[in-house]
C-alpha positions, -999 to 999 in steps of 0.1 A, spaced: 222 105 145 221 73 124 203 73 92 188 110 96 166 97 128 180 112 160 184 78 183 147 73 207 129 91 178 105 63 175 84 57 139 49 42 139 38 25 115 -4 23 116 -18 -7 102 13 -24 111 -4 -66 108 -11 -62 73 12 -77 43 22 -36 36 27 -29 76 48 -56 82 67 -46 49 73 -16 60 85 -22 91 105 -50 77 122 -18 59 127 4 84 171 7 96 179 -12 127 186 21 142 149 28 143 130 21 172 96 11 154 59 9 171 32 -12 157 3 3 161 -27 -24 151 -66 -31 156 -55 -65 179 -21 -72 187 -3 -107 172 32 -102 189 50 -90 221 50 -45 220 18 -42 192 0 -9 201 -35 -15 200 -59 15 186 -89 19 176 -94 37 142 -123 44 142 -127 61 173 -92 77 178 -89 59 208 -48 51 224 -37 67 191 -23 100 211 -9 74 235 6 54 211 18 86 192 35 102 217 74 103 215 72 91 178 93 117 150 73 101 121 42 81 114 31 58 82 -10 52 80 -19 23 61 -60 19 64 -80 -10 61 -80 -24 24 -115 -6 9 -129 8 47 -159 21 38 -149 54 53 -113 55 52 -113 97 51 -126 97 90 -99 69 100 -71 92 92 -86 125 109 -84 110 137 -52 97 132 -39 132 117 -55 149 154 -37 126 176 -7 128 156 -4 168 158 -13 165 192 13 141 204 38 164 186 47 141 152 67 157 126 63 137 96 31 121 87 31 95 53 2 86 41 -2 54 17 -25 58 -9 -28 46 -44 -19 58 -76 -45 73 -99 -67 80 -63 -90 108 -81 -106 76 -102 -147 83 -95 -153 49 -112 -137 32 -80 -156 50 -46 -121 36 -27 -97 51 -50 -116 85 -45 -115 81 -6 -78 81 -8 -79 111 -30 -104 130 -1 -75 119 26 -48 136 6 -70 169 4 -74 162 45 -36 156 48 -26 185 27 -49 208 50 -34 193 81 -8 214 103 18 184 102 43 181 73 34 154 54 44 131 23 17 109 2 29 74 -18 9 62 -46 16 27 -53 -1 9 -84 -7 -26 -79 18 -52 -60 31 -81 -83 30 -101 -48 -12 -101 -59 1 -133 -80 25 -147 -52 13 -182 -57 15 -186 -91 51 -166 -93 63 -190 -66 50 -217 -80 23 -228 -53 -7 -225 -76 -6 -225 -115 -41 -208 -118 -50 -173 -119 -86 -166 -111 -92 -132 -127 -128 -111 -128 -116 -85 -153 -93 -89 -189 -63 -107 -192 -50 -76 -212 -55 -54 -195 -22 -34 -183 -4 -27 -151 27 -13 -136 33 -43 -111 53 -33 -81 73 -48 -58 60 -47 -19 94 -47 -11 102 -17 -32 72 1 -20 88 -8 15 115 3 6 107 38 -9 87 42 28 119 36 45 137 63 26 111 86 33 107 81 70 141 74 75 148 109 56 124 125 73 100 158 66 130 183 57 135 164 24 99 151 14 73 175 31 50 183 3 59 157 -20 40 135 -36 57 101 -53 40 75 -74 53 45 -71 54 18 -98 68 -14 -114 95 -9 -143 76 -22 -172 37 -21 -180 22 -55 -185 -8 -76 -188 -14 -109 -166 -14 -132 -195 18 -113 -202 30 -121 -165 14 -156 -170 38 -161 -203 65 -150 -184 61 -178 -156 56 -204 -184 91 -191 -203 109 -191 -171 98 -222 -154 83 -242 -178 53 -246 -160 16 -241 -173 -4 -213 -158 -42 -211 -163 -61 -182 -159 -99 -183 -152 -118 -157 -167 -151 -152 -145 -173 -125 -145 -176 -97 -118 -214 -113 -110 -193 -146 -106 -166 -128 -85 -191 -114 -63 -211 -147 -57 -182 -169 -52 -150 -155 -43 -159 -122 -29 -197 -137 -10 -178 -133 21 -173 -96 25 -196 -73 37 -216 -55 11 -197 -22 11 -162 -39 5 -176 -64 -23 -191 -30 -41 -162 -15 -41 -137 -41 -52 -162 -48 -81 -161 -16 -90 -123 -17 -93 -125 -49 -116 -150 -31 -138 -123 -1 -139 -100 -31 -151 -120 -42 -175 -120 -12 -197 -89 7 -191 -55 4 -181 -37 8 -146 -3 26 -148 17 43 -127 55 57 -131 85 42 -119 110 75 -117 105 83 -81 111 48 -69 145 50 -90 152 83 -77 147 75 -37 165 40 -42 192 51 -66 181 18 -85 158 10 -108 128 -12 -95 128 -49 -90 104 -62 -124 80 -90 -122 107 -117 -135 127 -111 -109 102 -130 -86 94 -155 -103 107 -188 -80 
């Protein structure tokens, strides 16, 4: 036994093609035999499933120790999506099921924030042992401008407003433990999972300028401007709800502790700074 995974105890990771999936699996020990289970495969060994249906999930389940469910960013009916994976999970005889959520999810003022809090009450009703992670938002959202391949940051809610940016890699990383780990130290637990400092994007824009000497813009629009421009290609749903999150922003702040993340890593979390390029 390597890592507290038995060797051919294989994890899953659901929702594998996204930027947290392929984190995540990124993460995950060498010793860990780790299924991709997508919507359409992009390399050699993806399982495709169909969320929405249920369908190969049981298939694709089968054999696997844990699973980690990421849905669809804002599905419009993300609670459905992980009955169905909870079902074929208990059926294909998975022990540990980890669920990604968000952190603050029973937030009525954003509809996608409340879904995730209706899949925790689904997951804590389930048979399987289970662990929930609440990330707040990822520092990688300003990628460009921290690397240095844009020096604008287009923004549809207030510049002050405050955040406890994580890492994706840290997030990653705090999955890894926990999978890795297994049920016997985290069933029933629930860890929010957040960046070591609370900050503002003009704050994080300052910091870029300090540290690289370059200027970063940020263009204030509207939500009405958001949804016209940048978000006119979503489907209605999707656009709603990520308004409604940027309205949230608007008026209040968007926090989340960092104790767990220090506690599972035995460090403390990687700040904003640190990525700056």
């Amino acid at each position: 036994m390597e890592n507290g995974i038995a060797r051919g105890a294989d994890i899953a990771v659901i929702g594998a093609a996204g930027k947290t999936g392929e984190a995540v699996v990124a993460a995950l020990p060498p010793s860990v035999t780790v299924r991709r289970l997508v919507r359409k495969a992009r390399v050699e060994g993806d399982y495709e499933v169909e969320l929405e249906t249920g369908s190969g999930l049981r298939k694709a389940l089968a054999g696997c120790r844990g699973v980690y469910f990421i849905a669809p960013n804002v599905h419009p009916d993300e609670p459905a999506l992980l009955r169905n994976a909870l079902t074929a999970a208990a059926s294909a005889g998975v022990e540990h099921f980890v669920y990604h959520s968000v952190a603050w999810p029973f937030s009525p003022s954003m509809p996608h924030h409340l879904d995730k809090a209706r899949c925790e009450d689904e997951l804590h009703r389930s048979p399987l042992k289970w662990t929930v992670l609440q990330p707040c938002a990822y520092a990688q959202n300003f990628e460009a401008v921290l690397t240095g391949r844009s020096d604008t940051i287009v923004l549809p809610y207030s510049a002050e407003t405050k955040f406890s940016f994580v890492s994706l890699s840290d997030v990653a990383a705090v999955a890894a433990v926990v999978l890795s780990e297994g049920p016997g130290e985290h069933h029933g637990a629930t860890y929010e999972v957040g960046g070591p400092e609370s900050l503002s994007v003009m704050e994080v824009a300052q910091m870029v300028e300090k540290q690289t000497s370059r200027t970063v813009a940020i263009d204030q629009i509207s939500v009405d401007r958001w949804r016209e421009q940048i978000g006119s290609g979503l489907d209605v749903n999707a656009s709603s709800r990520l308004a409604a999150m940027f309205e949230f922003y608007n008026h209040h702040d968007f926090l989340a502790g960092s104790a767990a993340v220090e506690l599972l890593l035995g460090r403390r979390p990687m700040g904003v700074e640190s990525l700056i390029r």
